[in-house]
KEROMAR-389383 format. One record per residue (C-alpha): residue number from 1; x, y, z. Coordinates in pm, whole numbers, always signed. Example, Ala and Ser with C-alpha at 12.3 -4.5 7.8 and 13.67 -1.06 7.14 Angstrom:
<guvexs>
<kolvo 1; u +1230; v -450; w +780>
<kolvo 2; u +1367; v -106; w +714>
</guvexs>
This chain:
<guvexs>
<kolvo 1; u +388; v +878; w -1288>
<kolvo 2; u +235; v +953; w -954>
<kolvo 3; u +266; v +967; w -611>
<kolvo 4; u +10; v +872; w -357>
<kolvo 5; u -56; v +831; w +15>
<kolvo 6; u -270; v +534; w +144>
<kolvo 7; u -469; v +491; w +468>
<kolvo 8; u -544; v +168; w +536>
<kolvo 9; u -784; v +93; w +820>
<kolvo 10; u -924; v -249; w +911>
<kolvo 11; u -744; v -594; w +1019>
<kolvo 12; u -419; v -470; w +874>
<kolvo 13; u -218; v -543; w +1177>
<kolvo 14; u -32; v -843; w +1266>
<kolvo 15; u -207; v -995; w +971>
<kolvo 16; u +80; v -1009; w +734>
<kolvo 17; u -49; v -694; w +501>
<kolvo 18; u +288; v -503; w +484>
<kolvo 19; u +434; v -814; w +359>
<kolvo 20; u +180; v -889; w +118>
<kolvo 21; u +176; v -518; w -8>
<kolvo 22; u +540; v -494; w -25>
<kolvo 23; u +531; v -814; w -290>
<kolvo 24; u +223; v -713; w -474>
<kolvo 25; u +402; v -346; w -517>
<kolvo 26; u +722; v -560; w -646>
<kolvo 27; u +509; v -743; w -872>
<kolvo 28; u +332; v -453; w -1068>
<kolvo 29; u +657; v -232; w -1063>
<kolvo 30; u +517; v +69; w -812>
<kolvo 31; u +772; v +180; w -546>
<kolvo 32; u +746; v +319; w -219>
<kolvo 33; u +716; v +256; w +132>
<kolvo 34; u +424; v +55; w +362>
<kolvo 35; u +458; v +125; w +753>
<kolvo 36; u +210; v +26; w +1070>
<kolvo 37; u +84; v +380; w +1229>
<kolvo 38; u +20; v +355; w +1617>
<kolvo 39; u -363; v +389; w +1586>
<kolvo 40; u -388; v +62; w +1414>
<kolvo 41; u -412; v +180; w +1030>
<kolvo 42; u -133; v +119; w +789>
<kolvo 43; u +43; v +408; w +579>
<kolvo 44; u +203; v +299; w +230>
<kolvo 45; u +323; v +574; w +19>
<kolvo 46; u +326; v +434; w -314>
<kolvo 47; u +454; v +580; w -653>
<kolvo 48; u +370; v +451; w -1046>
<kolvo 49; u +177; v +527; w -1319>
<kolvo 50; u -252; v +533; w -1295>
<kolvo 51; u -312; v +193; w -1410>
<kolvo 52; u +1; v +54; w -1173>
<kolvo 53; u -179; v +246; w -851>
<kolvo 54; u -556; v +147; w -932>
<kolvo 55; u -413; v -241; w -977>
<kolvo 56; u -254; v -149; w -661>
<kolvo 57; u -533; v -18; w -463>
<kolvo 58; u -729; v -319; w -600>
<kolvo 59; u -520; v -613; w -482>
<kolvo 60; u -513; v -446; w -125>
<kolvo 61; u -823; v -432; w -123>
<kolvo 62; u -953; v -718; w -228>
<kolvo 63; u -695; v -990; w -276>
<kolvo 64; u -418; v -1004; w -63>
<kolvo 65; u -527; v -1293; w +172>
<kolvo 66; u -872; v -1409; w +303>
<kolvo 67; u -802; v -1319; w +697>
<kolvo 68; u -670; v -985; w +568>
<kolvo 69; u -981; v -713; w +617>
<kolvo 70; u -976; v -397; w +462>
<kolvo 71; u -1252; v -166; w +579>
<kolvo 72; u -1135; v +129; w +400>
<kolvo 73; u -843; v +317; w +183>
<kolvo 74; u -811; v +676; w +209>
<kolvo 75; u -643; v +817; w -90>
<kolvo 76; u -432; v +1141; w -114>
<kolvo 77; u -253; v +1262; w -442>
<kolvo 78; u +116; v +1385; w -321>
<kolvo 79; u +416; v +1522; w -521>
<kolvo 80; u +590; v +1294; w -783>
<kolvo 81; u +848; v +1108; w -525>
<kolvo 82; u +1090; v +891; w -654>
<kolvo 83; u +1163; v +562; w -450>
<kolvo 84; u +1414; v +286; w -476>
<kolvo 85; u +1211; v -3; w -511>
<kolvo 86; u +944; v -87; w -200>
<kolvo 87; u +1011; v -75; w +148>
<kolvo 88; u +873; v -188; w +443>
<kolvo 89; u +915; v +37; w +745>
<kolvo 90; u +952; v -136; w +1092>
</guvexs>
């Protein structure tokens, strides 16, 4: 198990991408937290085991809806946190 910090950066906004991380985190079992930062990027802090996070990383991405537009995801290994389930922070 791992912890790790996301940057989002793109049309993540007012898009519906918290909502559609939150259930694709619920779906392949990682926990955490996904929150809007003021400069327009997105912050999820997401915890699970390798093949849980790349799947992750993946479906944001790529697949979460077609008028959803990642540009990038900055990645940053943190300590092993343990969440209750997924979150989204208003």
């Amino acid at each position: 198990m791992q912890t790790q910090k996301l940057i989002i950066s793109g049309l993540v906004q007012g898009v519906g991408f918290r909502w559609s991380a939150a259930k694709v985190a619920q779906q392949l079992g990682v926990t955490g937290t996904v929150r809007n930062c003021s400069n327009g990027q997105v912050e999820v802090l997401a915890t699970g085991d390798s093949h849980q996070l790349v799947d992750f990383q993946t479906q944001l991405n790529h697949g979460l809806a077609p008028w959803i537009s990642v540009q990038a995801i900055d990645v940053t290994d943190l300590p092993l946190h343990h969440f209750n389930g997924f979150q989204i922070i208003a």
